[in-house]
VOROMI-119015 format. One record per residue: residue in one letter; x, y, z negated of N, C-alpha, C in turn. Coordinates in Angstrom, 2 decimals, always signed. Each point is the difference from the previous one (the first is absolute). Example, Ala and Ser with C-alpha at 12.3 -4.5 7.8 and 13.67 -1.06 7.14 Angstrom:
! residues 2
- a, +13.19, -5.69, -7.80, -0.89, +1.19, +0.00, +0.90, +1.20, +0.00
- s, -0.35, +1.05, +0.72, +0.82, +1.19, -0.06, -0.77, +1.09, -0.73
This chain:
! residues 78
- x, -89.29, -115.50, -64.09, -0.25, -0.31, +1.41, +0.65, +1.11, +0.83
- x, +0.76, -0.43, +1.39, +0.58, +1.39, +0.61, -0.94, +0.43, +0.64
- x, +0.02, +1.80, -0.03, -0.22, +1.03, +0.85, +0.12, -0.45, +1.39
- x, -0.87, +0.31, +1.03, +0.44, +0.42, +1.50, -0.80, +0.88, +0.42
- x, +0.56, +0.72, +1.19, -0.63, +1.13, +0.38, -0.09, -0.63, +0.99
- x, -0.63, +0.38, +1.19, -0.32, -0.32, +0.73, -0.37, +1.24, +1.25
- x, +0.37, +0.22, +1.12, -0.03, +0.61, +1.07, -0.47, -0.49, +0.82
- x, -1.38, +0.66, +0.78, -0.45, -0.20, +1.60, +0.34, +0.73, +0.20
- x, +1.01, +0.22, +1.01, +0.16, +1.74, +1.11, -1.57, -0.48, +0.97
- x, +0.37, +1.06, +0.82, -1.19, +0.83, +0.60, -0.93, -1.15, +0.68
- x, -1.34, +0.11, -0.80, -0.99, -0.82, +0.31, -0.76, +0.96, +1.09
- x, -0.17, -0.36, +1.20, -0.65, +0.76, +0.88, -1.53, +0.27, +0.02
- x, -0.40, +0.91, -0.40, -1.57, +0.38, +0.01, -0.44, +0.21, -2.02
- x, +0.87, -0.41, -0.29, -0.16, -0.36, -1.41, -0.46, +1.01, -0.95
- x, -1.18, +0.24, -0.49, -0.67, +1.67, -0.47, +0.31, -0.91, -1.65
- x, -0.17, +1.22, -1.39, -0.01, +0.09, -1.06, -0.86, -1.00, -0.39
- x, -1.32, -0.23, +0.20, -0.81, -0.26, +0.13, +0.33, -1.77, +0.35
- x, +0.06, -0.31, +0.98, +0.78, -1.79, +0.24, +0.98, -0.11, -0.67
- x, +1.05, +0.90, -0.64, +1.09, -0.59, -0.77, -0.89, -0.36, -1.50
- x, -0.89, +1.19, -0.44, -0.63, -0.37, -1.12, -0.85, -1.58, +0.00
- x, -0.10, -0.40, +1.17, -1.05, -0.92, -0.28, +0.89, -1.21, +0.32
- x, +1.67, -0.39, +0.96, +0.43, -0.73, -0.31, +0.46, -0.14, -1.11
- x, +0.07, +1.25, -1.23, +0.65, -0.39, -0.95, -1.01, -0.51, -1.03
- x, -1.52, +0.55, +0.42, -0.40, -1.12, -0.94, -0.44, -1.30, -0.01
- x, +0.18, -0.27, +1.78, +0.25, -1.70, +0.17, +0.84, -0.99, -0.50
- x, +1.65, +1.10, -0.45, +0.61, -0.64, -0.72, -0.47, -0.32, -1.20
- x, -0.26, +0.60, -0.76, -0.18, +0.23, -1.23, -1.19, -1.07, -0.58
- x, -0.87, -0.34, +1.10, -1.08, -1.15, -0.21, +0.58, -1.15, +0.12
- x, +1.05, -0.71, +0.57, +0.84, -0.73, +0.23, +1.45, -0.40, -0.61
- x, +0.86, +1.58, -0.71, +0.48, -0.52, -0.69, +0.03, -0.99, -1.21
- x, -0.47, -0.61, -0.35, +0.04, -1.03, -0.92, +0.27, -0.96, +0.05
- x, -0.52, -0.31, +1.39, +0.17, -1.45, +0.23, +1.21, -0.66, +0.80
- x, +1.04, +1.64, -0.05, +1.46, -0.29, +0.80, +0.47, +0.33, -1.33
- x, -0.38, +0.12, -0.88, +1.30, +0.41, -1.86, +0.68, +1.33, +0.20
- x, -0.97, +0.90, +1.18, +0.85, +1.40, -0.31, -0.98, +0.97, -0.41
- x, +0.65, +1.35, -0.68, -0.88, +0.80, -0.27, +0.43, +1.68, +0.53
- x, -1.25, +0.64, +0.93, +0.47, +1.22, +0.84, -0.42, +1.11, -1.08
- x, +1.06, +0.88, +0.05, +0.38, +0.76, -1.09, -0.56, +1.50, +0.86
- x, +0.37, +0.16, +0.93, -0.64, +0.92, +0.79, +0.86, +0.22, +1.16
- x, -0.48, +0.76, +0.96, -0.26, +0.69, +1.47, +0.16, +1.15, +0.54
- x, +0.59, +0.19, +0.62, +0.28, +1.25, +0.36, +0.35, +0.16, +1.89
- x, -1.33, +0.83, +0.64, -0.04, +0.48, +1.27, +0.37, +1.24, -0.09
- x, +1.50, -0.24, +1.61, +0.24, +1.45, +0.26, -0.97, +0.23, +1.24
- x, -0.78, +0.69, +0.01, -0.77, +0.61, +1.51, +1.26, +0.64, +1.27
- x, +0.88, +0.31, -0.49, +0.76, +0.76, +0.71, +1.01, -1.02, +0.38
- x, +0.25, -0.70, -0.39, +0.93, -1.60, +0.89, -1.27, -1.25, +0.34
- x, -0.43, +0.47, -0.66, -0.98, -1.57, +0.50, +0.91, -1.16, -1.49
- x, +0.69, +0.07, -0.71, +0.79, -0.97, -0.55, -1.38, -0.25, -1.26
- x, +0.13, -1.67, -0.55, -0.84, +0.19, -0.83, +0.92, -0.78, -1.44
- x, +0.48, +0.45, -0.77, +0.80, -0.82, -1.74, -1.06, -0.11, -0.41
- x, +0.18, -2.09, -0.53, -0.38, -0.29, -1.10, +0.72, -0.39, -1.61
- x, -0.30, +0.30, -0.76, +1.12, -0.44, -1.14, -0.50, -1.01, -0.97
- x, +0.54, -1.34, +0.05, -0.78, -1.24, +0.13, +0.71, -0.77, -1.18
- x, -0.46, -0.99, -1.02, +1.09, -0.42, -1.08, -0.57, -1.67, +0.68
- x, +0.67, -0.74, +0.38, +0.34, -1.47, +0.63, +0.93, -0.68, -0.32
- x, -0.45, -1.46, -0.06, +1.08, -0.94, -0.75, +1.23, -0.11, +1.35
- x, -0.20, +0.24, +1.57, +0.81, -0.31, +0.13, -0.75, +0.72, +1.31
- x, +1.32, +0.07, +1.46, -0.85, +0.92, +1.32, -1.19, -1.02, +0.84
- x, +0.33, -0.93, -0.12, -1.37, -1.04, +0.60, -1.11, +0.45, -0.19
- x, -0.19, +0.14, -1.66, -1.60, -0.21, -0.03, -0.82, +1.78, +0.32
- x, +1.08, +0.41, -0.18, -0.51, +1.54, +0.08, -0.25, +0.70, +1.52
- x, +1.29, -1.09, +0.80, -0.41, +0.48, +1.50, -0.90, -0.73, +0.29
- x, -0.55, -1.11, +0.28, -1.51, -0.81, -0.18, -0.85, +0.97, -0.45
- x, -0.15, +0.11, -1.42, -1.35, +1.36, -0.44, -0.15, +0.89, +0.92
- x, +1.06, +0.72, +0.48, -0.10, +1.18, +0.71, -0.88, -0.30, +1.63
- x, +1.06, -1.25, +0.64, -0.82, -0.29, +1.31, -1.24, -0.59, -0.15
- x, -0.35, -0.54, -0.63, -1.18, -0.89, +0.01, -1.63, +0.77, +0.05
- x, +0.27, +0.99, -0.77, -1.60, +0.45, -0.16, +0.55, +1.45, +1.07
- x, +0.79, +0.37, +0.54, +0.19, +1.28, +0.78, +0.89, -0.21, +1.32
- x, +0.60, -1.39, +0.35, +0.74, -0.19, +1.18, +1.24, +0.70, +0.56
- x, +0.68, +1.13, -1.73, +0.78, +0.53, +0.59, +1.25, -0.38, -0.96
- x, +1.38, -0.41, +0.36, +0.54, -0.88, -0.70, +0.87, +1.56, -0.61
- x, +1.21, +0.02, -1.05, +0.55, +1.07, -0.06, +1.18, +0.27, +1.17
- x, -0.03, +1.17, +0.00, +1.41, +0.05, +1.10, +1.32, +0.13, -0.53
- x, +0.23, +0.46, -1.72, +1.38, -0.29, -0.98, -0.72, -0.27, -0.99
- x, +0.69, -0.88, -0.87, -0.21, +0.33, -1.28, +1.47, -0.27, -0.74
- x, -0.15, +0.64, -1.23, +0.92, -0.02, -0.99, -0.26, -0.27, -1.34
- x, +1.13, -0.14, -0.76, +0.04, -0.66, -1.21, +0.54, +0.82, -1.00
């Protein structure tokens, strides 16, 4: 299945703390889009938040992401 990473740049107001808990909204939800989140990573100092995500394809993984957290990615790559 391919890799994507995934980039939000700067989520405004966005503490350690809300990135931890959108990521485990994903994570309750991935299943039922066929992807699986590999892990996360917040910079405090950009506001940017990487996810590194294994998905059959970019649909279902940008869906997972907005759906349970409303924030879609701002790049992703392959």
């Amino acid at each position: 299945m391919p890799l994507y990473l995934d980039v939000h740049n700067k989520i405004d107001g966005l503490t350690a703390e809300m990135a931890a808990s959108a990521h485990k909204k994903d994570l309750e939800v991935q299943g039922k889009y066929g992807v699986n989140y590999v892990r996360y990573w917040y910079d405090e100092g950009t506001g940017k938040v990487f996810c590194l995500v294994h998905a059959p394809a970019r649909k279902p993984r940008r869906r997972c992401t907005a759906k349970p957290t409303g924030q879609w990615p701002t790049r992703s790559s392959r």
